[in-house]
N, C-alpha and C positions, 0 to 999 in steps of 0.2 A: 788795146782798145782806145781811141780818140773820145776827148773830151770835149763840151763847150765851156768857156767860162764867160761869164756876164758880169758888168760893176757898175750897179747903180750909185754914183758916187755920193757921198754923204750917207749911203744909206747901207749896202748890203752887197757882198760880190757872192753870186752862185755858179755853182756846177753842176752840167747836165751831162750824161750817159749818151754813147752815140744815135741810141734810138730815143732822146729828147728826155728821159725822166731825171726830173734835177733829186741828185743825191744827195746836195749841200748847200743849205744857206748860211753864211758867218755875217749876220748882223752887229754894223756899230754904231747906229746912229744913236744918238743921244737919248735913251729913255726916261720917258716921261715923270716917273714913279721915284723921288729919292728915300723911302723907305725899301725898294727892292732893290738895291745897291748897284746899281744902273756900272750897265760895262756889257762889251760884247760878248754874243754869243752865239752857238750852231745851233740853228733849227730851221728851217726841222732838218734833220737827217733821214736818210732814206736807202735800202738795199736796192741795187740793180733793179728789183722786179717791183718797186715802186714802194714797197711799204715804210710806215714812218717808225723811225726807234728811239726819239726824241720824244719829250711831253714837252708842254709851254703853260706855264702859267696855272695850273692845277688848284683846285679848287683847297686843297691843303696846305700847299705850300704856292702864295702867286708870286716867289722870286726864283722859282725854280724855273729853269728857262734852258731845256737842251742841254747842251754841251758848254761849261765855262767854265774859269777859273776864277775860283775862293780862295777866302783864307777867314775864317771863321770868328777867330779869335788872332788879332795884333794889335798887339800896345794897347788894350782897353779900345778899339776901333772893331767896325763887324763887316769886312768886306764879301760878307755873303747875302745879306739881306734878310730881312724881314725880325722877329723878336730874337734877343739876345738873352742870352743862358747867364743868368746871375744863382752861383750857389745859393743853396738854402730858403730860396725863391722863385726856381724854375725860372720859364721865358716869360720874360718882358718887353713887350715895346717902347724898345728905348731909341726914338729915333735921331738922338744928338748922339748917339754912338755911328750911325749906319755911314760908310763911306761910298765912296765910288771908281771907277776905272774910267780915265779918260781919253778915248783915243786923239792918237795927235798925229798920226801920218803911216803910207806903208813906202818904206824905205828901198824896199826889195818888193817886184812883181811881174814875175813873172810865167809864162803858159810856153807848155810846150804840146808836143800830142795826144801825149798820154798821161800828165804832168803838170799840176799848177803846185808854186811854190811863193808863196808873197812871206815877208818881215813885217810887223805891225810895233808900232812905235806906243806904247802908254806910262800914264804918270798914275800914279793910287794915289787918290786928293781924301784925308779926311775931311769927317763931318761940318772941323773948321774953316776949311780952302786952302789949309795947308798941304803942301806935296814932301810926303813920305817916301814914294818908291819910283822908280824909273823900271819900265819893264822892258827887256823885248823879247816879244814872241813870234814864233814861226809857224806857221802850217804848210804843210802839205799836202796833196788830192792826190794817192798814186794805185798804183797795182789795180786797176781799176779791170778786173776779169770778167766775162759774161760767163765761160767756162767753168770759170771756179766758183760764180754768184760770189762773188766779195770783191771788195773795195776798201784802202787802206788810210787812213788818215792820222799825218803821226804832228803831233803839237808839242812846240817848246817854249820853256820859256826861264827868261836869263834876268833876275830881277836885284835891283840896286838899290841898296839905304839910301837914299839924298835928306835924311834929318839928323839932327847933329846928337841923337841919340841912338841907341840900340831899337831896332825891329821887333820884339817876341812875339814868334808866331806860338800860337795854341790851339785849342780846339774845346768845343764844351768839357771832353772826358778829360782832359789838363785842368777846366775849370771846375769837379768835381761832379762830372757825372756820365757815371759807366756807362761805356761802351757806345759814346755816341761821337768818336775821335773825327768827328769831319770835318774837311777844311781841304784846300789844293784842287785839282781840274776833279769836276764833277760832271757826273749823267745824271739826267732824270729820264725814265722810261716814260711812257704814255700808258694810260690806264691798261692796258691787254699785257703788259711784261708783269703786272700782278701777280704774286704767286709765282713765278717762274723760275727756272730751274739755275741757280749759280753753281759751278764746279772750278777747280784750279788746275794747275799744273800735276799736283798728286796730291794725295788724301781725302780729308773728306770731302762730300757734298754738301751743296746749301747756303742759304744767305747764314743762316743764323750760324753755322760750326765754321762759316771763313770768316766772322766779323771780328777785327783785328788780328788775322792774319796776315803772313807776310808770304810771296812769292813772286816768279816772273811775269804770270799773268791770270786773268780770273777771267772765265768768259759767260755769261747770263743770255739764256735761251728761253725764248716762248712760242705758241701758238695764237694766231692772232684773232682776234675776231673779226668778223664781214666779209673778211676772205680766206679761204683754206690751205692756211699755210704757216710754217713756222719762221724765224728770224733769229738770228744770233749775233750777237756783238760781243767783242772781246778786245780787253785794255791790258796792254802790256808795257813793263817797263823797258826803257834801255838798258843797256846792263850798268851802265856806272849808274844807275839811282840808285840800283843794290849794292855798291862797292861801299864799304865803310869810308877807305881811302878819299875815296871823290864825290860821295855826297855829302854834303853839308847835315844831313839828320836820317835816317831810318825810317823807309816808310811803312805803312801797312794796310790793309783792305779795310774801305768801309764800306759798307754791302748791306743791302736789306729787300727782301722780296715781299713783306709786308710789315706794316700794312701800304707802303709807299717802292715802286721797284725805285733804286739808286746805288750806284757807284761812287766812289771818291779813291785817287789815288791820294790818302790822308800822308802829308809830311810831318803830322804833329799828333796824332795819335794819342797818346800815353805820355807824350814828357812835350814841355816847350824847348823852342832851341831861338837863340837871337843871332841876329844878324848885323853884326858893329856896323857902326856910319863907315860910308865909301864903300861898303863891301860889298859882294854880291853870290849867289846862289845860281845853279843851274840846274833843271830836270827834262827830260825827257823822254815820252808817252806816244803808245802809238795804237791806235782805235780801229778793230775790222771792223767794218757791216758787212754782214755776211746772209742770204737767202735757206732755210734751210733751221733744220735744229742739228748744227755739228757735235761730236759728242769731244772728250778728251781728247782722242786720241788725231784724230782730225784736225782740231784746233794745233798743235802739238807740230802736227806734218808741215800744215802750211806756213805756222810761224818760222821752221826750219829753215822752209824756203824764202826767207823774206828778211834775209840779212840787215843790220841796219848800217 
């Protein structure tokens, strides 16, 4: 199935469906807000048949923004935004903590039919203007099926020390508090995935029995409101994220259906891990939007089919 893509430059490149519903916007332009730790991100996102599976800005959390990538807790920095998690004192807004993602150029961009593929160049500037990280990430727009109602979006990203210290990534539950290990690419649903049904690869069901769980992928189903229909989105890893061999750290599900819907593929969960100066890390993630409530064993077929 043909694609359009559009690039408002400085601002936004979207993708639209052959019959015009734009599935994707990846927002970079500079956001206004340095307390919401400003750095690109996808929103809205949208299944084939139009509906939206991204939140923006949520009356709970307003750095929560689509589709992007965090990192919660590094070095005493909060590259996720908004109040930071100090033991024995809960969240604080500490805004000489909050950093930012800077974009600086896409290296790689290109469209093909059925196929957009761009490299996106960023630097992580802490709170003091200092540059910590060199990032580069890739997306991709593919498997874009009307037949199948799904569409695949798989994101990576290859990030580098440039400070002449050690990285420690963490996450609040590294910083003393249970089971709240989030940090690395994150979803935020839109008020209607509330309540909505999380399952994995096998065992149990639920946000709450897969939160800090580990497997291939987890996939969160709802029914929407305003219009009479379901949606499912499902994140899954490459396989070298789960190789002990060639991941840099062990990840695990952060997942909650309320009171807030969210995913996080957490690389820091339960333990910190650093990343020496010069060195660098790699993951990669890959996102259906999909029409429909698919159950296990569906999710399960199509992933089969969708080699990476």
């Amino acid at each position: 199935m043909s694609i359009r893509v559009s690039h408002v430059h400085g601002e936004h490149i979207a993708v639209e469906a052959a019959d015009g519903t734009e599935i994707l916007r990846y927002v970079y332009r500079p956001d206004p807000d340095p307390f919401e730790a400003p750095k690109p991100y996808a929103h809205p996102v949208r299944t084939l048949a139009g509906r939206t599976v991204t939140g923006y800005r949520p009356s709970d959390h307003r750095w929560h923004k689509g589709l992007q990538m965090t990192a919660s807790h590094l070095s005493g920095q909060n590259f996720w935004g908004g109040n930071c998690y100090v033991h024995g004192q809960g969240y604080l807004a500490m805004p000489e903590r909050v950093g930012s993602m800077r974009h600086d150029g896409f290296p790689v961009f290109a469209v093909e039919d059925d196929r957009l593929t761009f490299a996106e160049e960023l630097t992580w500037v802490e709170n003091g203007g200092a540059q910590w990280a060199r990032e580069e990430r890739g997306l991709t727009v593919h498997s874009v099926d009307q037949e199948a109602g799904a569409w695949a979006l798989d994101w990576s990203i290859r990030l580098t020390n440039i400070r002449d210290a050690p990285l420690a990534f963490g996450s609040p539950t590294t910083a003393g508090r249970e089971m709240a290990g989030y940090t690395g690419l994150q979803w935020r649903g839109p008020r209607d995935f509330t309540g909505g049904s999380a399952f994995a690869a096998e065992g149990d069901t639920g946000a709450e029995k897969l939160m800090g769980t580990q497997g291939p992928w987890l996939a969160f189903t709802t029914e929407h409101d305003d219009v009479d229909g379901h949606s499912t989105i499902v994140f899954a890893h490459a396989p070298e994220n789960l190789d002990q061999k060639t991941a840099i750290h062990e990840s695990h599900w952060f997942v909650r259906a309320e009171p807030i819907p969210t995913v996080a593929f957490s690389w820091a969960f339960f333990e910190e891990f650093e990343l020496p100066p010069g060195e660098s890390f790699a993951y990669r993630y890959r996102v259906v939007v999909a029409d429909g409530a698919w159950d296990r064993e569906r999710v399960g077929t199509y992933l089969e089919g969708l080699p990476w």
